[in-house]
N, C-alpha and C positions, 0 to 999 in steps of 0.2 A: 242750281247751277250745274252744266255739263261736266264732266273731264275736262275737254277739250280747252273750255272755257273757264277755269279754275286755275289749269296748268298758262293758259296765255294771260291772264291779269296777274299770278304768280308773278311768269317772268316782265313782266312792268314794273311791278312793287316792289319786288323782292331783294334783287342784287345790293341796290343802295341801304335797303335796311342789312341786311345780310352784311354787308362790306361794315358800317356804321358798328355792330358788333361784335365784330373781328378786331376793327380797330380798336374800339372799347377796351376789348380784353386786352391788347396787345400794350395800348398806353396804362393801364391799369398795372402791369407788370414792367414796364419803362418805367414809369413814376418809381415805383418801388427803390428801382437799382442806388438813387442819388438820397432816396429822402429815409427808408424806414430802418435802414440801417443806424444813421445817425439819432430817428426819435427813439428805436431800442437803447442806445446810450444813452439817452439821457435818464431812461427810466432807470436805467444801470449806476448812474451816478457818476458818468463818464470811464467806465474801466472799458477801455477799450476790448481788452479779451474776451470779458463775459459779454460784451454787445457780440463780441465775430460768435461765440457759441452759441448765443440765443437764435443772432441770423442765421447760423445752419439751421437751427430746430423749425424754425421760422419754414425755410423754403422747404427742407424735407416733408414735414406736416402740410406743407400747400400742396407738393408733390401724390404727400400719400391720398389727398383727397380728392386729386385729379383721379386719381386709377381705381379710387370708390364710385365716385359720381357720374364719371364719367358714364357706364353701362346703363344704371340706373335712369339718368336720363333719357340716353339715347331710344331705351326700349321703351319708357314713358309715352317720349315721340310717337311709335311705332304706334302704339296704344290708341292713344287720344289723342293727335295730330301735333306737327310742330308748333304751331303757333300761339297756342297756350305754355308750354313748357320752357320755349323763348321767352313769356311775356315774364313769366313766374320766373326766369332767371336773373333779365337783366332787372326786374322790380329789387328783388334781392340785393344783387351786385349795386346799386345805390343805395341801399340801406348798408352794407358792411360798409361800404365807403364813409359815409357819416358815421357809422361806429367806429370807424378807426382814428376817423378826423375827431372825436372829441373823447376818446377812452382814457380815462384817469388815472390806470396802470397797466404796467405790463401786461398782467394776465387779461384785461378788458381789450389791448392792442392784438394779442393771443387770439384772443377768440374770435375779435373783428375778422383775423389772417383765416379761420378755420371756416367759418360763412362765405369768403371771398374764394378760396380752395374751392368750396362745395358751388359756389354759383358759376365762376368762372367756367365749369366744364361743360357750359352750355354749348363753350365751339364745336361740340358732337352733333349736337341739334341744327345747327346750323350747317355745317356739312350737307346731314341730310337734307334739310331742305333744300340747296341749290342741286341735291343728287335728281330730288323731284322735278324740279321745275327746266332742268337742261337736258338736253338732247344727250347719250352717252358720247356721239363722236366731240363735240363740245364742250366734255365735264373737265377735261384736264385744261382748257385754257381757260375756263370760268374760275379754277380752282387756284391758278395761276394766277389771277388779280386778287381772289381771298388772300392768297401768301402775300401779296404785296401789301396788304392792309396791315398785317402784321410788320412789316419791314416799315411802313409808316411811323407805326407804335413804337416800335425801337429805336425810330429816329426821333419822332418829338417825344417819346414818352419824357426821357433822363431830360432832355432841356425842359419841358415844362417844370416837371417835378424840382430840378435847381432852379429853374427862376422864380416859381411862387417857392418855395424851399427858404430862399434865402433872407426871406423877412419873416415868414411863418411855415413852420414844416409840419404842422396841421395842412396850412391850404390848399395844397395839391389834390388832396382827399374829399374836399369842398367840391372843389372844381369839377375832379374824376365824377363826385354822385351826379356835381348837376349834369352833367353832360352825359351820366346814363339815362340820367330819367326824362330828358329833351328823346334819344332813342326810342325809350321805353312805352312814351307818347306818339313817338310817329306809330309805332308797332302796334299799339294798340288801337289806330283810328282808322290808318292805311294799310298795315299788312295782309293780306289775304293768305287763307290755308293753301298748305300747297298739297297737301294727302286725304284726298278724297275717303269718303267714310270705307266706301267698298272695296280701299288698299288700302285699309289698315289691320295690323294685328288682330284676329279674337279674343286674345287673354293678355294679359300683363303675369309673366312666367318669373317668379323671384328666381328660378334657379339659373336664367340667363343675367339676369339682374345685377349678379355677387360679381366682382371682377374676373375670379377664376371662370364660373359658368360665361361670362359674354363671349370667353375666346374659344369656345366650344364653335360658335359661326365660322371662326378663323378654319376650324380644322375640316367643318366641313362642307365645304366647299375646296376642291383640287385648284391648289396651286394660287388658295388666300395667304394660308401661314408663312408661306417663305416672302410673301411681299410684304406682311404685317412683318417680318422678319428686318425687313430690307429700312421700313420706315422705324422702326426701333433700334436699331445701330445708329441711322443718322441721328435721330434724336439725343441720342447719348453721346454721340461724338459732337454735337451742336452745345453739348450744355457745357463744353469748356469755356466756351466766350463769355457767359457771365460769370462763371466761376472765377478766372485767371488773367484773363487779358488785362485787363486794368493794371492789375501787378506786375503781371509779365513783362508788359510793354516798358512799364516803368521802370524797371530795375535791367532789364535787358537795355531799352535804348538812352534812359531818360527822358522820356515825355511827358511832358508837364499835365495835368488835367485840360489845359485850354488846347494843346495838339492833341491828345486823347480825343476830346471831340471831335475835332477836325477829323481824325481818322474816322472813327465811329460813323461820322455824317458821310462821308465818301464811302465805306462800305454798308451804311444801309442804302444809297442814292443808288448806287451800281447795282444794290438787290431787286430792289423796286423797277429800275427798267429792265431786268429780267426777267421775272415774273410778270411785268406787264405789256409789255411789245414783245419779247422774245419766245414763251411759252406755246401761241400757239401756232404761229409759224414752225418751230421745232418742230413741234408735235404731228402738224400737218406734212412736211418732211419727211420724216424720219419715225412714226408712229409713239406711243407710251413708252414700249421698250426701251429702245433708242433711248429716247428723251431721260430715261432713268441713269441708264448708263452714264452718258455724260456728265449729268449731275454730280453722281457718285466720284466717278472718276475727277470729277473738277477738284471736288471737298477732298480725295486723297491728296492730289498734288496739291493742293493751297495750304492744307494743314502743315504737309510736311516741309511748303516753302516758308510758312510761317514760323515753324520751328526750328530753322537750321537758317535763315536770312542774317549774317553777321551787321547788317548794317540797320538803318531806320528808311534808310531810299531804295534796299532790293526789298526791305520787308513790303514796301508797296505795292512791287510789279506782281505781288500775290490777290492784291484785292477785286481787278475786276475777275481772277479765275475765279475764286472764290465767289463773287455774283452767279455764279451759272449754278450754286448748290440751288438754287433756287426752281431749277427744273424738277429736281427729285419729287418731292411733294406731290404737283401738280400732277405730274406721270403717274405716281402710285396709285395717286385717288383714282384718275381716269380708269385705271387698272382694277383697282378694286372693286368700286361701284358696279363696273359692268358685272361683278362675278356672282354677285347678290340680288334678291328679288326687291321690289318696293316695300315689301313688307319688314323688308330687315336694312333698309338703307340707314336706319338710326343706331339700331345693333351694331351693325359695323362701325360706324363713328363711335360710338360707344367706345368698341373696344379698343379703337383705335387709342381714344381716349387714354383710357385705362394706361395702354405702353409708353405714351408720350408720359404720363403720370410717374411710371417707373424711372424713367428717364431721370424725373425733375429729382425722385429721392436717390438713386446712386452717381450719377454723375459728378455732383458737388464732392461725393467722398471721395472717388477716385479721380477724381484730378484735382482738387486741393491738397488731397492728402501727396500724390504723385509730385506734383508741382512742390513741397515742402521736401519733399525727400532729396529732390533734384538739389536743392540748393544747399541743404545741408550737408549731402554725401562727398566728401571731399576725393575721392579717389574718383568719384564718377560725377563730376559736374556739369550735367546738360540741364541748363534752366527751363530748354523747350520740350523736355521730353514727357511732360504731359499732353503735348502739343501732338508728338509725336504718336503717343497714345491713340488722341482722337483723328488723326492719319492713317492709322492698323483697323481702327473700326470702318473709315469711308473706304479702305479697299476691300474690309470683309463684305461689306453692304452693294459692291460693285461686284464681287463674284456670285453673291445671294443672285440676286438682280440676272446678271448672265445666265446663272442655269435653272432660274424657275419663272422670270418674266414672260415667257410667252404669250403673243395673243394668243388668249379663251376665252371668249365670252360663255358663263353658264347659260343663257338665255338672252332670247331679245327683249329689251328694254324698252317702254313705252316712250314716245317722243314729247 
């Protein structure tokens, strides 16, 4: 089979499975938020403490295997082509799922969470692949509907997970395999390669492999690192919302879990049609750049109207700004991809990987921990100033952005 014709039955196949994945992962980690908290307690014996402790240990350890696996993967990819390394992921990601769904203690629940860490960062692989199979002037709205797939996942993950949750909080976990391994089988019957043998890597190099060597790519290439920069601020300023909002909103407005939803469903709804109608009109517009900015700038102002809103009806006129973070993303990758060859298009997910991974292990500390401090500190009581917090990172990630986004393409990119 040609190039030519490899790359156009790709783009046939591919998006739906691609999208199908993303989603995967995204409600894989929505389930988590309502259900594995409370099965940690119970293996706990109901002490609520040592459940919130183990649940750190819990998301850190997934974190830290995102920023291992991540690399490893990706250059996998690079290697031997994506569509084996997807297959061998999402295979996996349905077996931890059934591990988790029937583990008899803690440590067996443990180790489920470490197999799910390690399969999970297949979303590098999958990057790559839509980097193969789409035109660069097109990557950033293609990438634009992956983000939405995630915004999906956030939205029905937490309702799935409570409503089979609430008669058995094993089920969710049932459900999450079978419905990888329904993917798992389209991928395996329908998906087509998207990286032809004569664009792919000659060696699988461990020393790019290790997380520190994957960001060796980052550096060089001119004017990758400060946008790998730009996508790692946001991350970390993103990882408040599941850290603290829950609480936050709580004790700040008194919102009950049933308007908690309500909110939660209005700001993933308003993310989803950003990422999905909004992206590539912007982009077409106003180019990558552009499209970063605003993003960034969105997440500053929403964060810090999220933090400082005294009431529960102005905290809302924050939620659709806050849809527009949903630009960032999309613009990066657009950004990125062009700056790399095909041969490194999984390298870069990789590494990308990797920093979102960092993200997942210090975020939680610093604004849980920030978020405790606030309420305790009697002379300085702003309940939002972890809020506040991840408002200082989306305008550092908006001046990154400003003085090193420029269009450059390293190279022309094949269509």
């Amino acid at each position: 089979m040609s190039e030519s014709s490899t790359r156009g039955a790709g783009r046939q196949a591919s998006f739906g499975f691609i999208f199908a994945l993303a989603l995967m992962n995204s409600v894989s980690f929505g389930i988590m938020i309502p259900i594995l908290p409370n099965l940690i307690k119970q293996f706990t014996g109901g002490d609520t403490a040592a459940a919130s402790e183990w649940n750190l240990v819990f998301g850190a350890t997934w974190g830290l295997l995102q920023f291992v696996c991540g690399p490893i993967l990706g250059l996998m990819a690079d290697r031997w082509g994506r569509r084996p390394v997807l297959l061998i992921s999402l295979f996996g990601l349905a077996v931890d799922f059934l591990f988790m769904a029937f583990a008899p203690s803690l440590w067996w629940l443990f180790l489920g969470r470490i197999l799910n860490g390690m399969t999970a960062a297949s979303f590098s692989t999958a990057g790559a692949y839509l980097a193969d199979v789409t035109p660069p002037a097109e990557r950033a709205k293609v990438f634009g509907w992956m983000s939405s797939a995630f915004s999906f996942g956030f939205i029905f993950g937490p309702f799935i997970g409570g409503w089979l949750g609430e008669s058995d909080l094993r089920l969710p976990f049932i459900a999450a395999a079978a419905l990888t391994f329904v993917n798992w089988l389209y991928g395996l019957f329908i998906l087509p390669e998207s990286l032809p043998v004569e664009r792919r890597a000659t060696r699988f190099d461990w020393r790019k492999a290790n997380p520190l060597g994957s960001l060796t790519l980052l550096r060089s290439h001119r004017g990758l690192l400060p946008l790998a920069g730009v996508g790692f601020l946001f991350q970390l300023a993103h990882v408040v919302l599941p850290t603290i909002f829950v609480l936050y909103l709580g004790y700040r407005y008194g919102w009950t879990p049933k308007v908690l939803g309500s909110i939660f469903l209005a700001t993933g709804v308003s993310g989803v049609i950003v990422q999905t109608f909004l992206v590539g009109p912007v982009v077409k517009a106003v180019g990558e750049r552009n499209t970063v900015l605003i993003g960034t700038a969105a997440g500053a102002v929403a964060f810090a109207w999220y933090a400082g809103a005294p009431t529960g009806t102005l905290y809302l006129i924050g939620i659709p700004v806050f849809a527009f973070t949903g630009l960032i993303m999309p613009g990066l990758q657009g950004l990125m991809t062009q700056r790399v060859s095909p041969q490194e298009q999984g390298q870069l997910q990789g590494a990308n990987q990797s920093l979102m991974g960092l993200a997942s292990i210090f975020g939680p500390v610093i604004f849980g921990e920030t978020f405790a401090w606030s309420l305790r500190h009697e002379g300085f009581h702003v309940p939002g100033l972890a809020i506040y917090v991840a408002s200082s990172l989306m305008a550092g990630a908006f001046l990154l952005a400003f003085a090193s986004a420029r269009a450059r393409k390293a190279s022309p990119q094949p269509a």
